[in-house]
C-alpha positions in Angstrom: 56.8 30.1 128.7 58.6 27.5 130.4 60.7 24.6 128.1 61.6 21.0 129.6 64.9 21.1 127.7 67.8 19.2 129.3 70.4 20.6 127.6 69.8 24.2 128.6 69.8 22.4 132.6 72.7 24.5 134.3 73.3 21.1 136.4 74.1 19.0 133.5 77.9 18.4 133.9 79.7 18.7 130.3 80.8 15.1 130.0 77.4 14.2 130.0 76.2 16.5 127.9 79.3 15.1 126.0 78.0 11.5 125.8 74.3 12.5 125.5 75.4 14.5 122.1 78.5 11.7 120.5 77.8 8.3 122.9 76.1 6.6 119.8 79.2 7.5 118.1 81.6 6.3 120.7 79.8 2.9 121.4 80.3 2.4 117.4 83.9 3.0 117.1 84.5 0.8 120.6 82.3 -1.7 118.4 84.4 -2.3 115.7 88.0 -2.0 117.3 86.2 -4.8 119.2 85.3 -6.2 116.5 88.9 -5.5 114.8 90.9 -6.9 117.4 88.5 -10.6 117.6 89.8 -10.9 113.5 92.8 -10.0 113.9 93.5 -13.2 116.9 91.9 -15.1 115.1 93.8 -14.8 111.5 96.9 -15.4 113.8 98.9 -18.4 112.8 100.9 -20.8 115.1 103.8 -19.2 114.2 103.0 -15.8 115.6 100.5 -16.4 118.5 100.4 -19.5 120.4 98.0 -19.0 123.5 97.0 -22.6 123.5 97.1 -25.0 126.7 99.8 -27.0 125.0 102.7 -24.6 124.4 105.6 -26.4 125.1 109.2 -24.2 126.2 112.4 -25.7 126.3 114.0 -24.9 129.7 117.4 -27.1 129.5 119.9 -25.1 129.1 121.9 -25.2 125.7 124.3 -28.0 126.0 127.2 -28.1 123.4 129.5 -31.0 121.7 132.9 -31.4 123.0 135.2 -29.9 120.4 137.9 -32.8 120.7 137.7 -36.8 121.1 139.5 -38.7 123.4 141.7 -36.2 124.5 142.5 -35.4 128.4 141.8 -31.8 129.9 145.1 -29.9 131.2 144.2 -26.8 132.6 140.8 -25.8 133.5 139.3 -22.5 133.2 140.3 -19.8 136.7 138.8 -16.6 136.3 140.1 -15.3 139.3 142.8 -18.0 140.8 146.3 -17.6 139.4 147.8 -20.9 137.4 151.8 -20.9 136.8 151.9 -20.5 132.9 155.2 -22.5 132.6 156.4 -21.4 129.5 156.2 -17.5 130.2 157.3 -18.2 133.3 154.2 -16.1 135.1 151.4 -16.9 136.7 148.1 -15.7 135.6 144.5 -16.0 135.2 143.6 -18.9 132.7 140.1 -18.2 131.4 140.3 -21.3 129.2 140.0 -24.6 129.4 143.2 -26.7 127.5 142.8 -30.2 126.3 145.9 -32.2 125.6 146.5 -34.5 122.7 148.7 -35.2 120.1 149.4 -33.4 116.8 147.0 -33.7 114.4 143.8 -34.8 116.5 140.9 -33.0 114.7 139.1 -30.3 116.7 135.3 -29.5 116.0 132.5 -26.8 116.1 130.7 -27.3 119.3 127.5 -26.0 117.8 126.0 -24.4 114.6 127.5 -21.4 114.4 129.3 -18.8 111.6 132.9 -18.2 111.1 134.1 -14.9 112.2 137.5 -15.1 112.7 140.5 -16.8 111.3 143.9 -15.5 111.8 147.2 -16.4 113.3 149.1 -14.9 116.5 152.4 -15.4 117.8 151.1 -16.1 121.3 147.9 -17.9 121.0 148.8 -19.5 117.1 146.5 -20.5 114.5 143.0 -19.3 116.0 139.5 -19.6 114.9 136.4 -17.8 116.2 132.8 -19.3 115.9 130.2 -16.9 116.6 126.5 -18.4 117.7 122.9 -16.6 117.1 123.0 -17.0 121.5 125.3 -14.1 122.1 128.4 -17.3 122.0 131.5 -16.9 120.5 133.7 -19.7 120.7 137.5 -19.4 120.2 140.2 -22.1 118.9 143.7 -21.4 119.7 146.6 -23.5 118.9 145.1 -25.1 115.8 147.5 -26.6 113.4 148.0 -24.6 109.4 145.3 -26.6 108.6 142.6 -24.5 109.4 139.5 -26.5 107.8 137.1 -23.2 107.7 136.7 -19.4 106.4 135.4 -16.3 107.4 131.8 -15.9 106.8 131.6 -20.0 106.4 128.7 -21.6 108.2 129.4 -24.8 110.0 127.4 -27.3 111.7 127.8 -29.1 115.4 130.7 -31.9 114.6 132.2 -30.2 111.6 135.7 -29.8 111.3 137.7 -27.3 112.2 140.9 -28.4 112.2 143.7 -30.0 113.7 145.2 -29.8 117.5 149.2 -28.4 117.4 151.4 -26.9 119.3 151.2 -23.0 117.4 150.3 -21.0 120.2 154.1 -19.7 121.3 152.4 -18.6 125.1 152.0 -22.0 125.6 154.5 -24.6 123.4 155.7 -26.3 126.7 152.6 -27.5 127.1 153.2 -29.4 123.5 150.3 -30.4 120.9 146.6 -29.0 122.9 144.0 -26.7 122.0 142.9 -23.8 123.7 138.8 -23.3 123.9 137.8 -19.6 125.2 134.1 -18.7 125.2 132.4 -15.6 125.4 129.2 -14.2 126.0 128.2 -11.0 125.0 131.8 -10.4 124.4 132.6 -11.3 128.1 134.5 -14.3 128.8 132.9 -17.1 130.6 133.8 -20.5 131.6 133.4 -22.7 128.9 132.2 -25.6 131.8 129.1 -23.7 131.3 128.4 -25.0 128.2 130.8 -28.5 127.7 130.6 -31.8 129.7 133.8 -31.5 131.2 133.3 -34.0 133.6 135.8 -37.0 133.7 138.4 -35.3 130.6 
C-alpha cells in the first residue's frame, strides 16, 4: 500500500525537514528576543541611549585658561628648530612655552585636573604636574617654594598653584618665568594647542 507521507519523500532536503519539524519553535524564540530587545530600548534612560533628533555634540576643541596674568611670553614652544638656551650655553629644542614676569606673580591650573606631581629639580626647579581625565598632563617648572598644591589634590580651572621664580637652574638667566610643558598621552605637544597665546 502506498502512504502520502512527506517526510519519508527522499527529495525533501534536511533543512526543511528541519523547519517542518522545530519552525514553530524557532519563530517563538525569534518572537521574544524581539520582543526582548523592544523593552530593553525602551527602559533605556537619557543617560545611556540617546537616539533622538536633538542630540547635541560639542565639536570645539577643549580650550584652556592661561596659567599666568599679565605676563609676556619669552620663548615659544620649537619641537624641532633649535633656540640658544643662554644659560647652558647650548642650543636645543625648547618644547615649552616660557612666560616672563616677576617674582611672585601667581601661576594657575589651566583646567580641572588632579595633582600628580610635586617635586623639585636642580634644572627645571620647583615643578608641579596636573594631570587631566583628556590624556593632558600639564607641567609647571620654575615655581617659587611656595607650591600652593599636593599630590593627589584636585584643583579647579583658576586655582592657585603657586608663584612664578627663578628656581629652575637650566634657565636662571632668563630671571623670574615659568615654564608650561604639556603632554598628551605622555608625548609632548605644544601647549599653543591648547592656550591663547596670541598677543603674550
Amino acid at each position: 500500500m502506498k502512504t502520502n507521507n512527506k517526510n519519508n519523500d527522499p527529495n525533501t532536503t534536511p533543512f526543511a525537514k528541519f523547519i517542518k519539524k522545530y519552525g514553530y519553535y524557532f519563530v517563538l524564540v525569534l518572537s521574544v528576543g524581539v520582543l526582548a530587545l523592544v523593552v530593553t530600548l525602551a527602559t533605556l534612560d537619557d543617560g545611556n541611549l540617546n537616539v533622538g533628533p536633538d542630540i547635541e555634540v560639542d565639536v570645539r576643541p577643549v580650550s584652556f585658561a592661561m596659567p599666568v596674568t599679565s605676563v609676556t611670553l619669552g620663548k615659544g614652544y620649537s619641537g624641532t628648530e633649535l633656540q640658544y638656551n643662554n644659560t647652558l650655553k647650548q642650543w636645543e629644542a625648547h618644547k615649552a612655552v616660557q612666560f616672563m614676569g616677576e617674582a611672585g606673580t601667581e601661576v594657575f591650573a589651566v583646567y580641572d585636573a588632579t595633582v600628580k606631581e610635586v617635586y623639585n629639580n636642580y634644572l627645571m626647579g620647583n615643578v608641579v604636574v596636573l594631570e587631566m581625565k583628556n590624556g593632558v598632563s600639564v607641567l609647571y617648572a620654575s615655581l617659587g617654594s611656595d607650591v600652593a598644591v599636593t599630590v593627589g589634590q584636585t584643583v579647579k580651572t583658576g586655582q592657585k598653584i603657586g608663584t612664578m621664580s627663578d628656581s629652575a637652574k637650566g634657565e636662571s638667566g632668563y630671571g623670574p618665568h615659568l615654564r608650561l610643558e604639556m603632554y598628551k598621552n605622555g608625548v609632548k605637544i605644544d601647549p599653543g594647542l591648547y592656550l591663547d597665546l596670541a598677543g603674550k
